[in-house]
C-alpha positions as CSV (number, residue, x, y, z in Angstrom):
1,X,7.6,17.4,-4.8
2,X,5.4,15.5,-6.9
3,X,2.9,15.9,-10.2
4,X,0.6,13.3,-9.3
5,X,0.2,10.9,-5.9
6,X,-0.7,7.8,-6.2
7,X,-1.9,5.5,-3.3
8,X,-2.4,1.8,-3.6
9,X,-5.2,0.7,-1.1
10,X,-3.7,-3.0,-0.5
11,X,-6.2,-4.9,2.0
12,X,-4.8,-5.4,5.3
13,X,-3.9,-9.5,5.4
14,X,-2.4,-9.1,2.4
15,X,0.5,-6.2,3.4
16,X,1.1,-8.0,6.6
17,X,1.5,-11.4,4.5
18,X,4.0,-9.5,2.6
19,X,5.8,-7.7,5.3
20,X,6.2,-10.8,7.6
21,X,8.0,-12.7,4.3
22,X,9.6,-9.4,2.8
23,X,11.1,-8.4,6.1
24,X,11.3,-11.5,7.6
25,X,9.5,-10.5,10.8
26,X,6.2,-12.0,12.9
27,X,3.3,-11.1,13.1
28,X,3.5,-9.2,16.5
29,X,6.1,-7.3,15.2
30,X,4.1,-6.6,11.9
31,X,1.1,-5.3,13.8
32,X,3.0,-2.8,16.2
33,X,4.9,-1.5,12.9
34,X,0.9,-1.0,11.4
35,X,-0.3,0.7,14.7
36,X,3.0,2.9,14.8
37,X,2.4,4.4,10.9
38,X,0.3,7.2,9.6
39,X,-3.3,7.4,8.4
40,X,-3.9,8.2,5.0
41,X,-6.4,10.3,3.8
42,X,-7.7,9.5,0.5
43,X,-8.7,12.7,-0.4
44,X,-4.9,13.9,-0.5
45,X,-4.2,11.8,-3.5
46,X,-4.8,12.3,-6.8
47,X,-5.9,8.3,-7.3
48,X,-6.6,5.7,-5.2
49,X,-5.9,2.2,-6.8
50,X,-7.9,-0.2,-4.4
51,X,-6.1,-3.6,-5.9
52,X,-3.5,-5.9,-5.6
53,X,-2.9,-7.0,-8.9
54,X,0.7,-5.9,-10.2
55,X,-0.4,-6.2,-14.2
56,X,-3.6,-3.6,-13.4
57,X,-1.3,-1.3,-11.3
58,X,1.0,-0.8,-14.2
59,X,-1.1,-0.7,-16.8
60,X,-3.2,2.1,-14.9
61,X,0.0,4.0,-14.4
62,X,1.4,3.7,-17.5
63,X,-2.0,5.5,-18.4
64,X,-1.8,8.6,-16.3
């Protein structure tokens, strides 16, 4: 249970650039993880931060 969801729209390149040096995997292997997990729907969340930058995300949640 929750008080307020919170999704963070990161563009595509950018997760799998992440994933692939986070979790030391390939690409292949990144894009059959993407295809295997869930949709969101925006409208389930309570915001939708559509950035990357770390200093905006915090500063936006230390605002709620």
């Amino acid at each position: 249970m929750c008080d307020i969801k919170i999704l963070l729209d990161i563009p595509y390149e950018i997760r799998k650039q992440r994933a692939m040096k986070r979790d030391n995997i390939s690409e292949e292997a990144f894009d059959l993880r993407e295809k295997a997990s869930i949709e969101f729907n925006e409208s389930a969340f309570d915001y939708v931060f559509k950035t990357n930058d770390k200093e905006i995300v915090k500063r936006l949640v230390k605002s709620l």
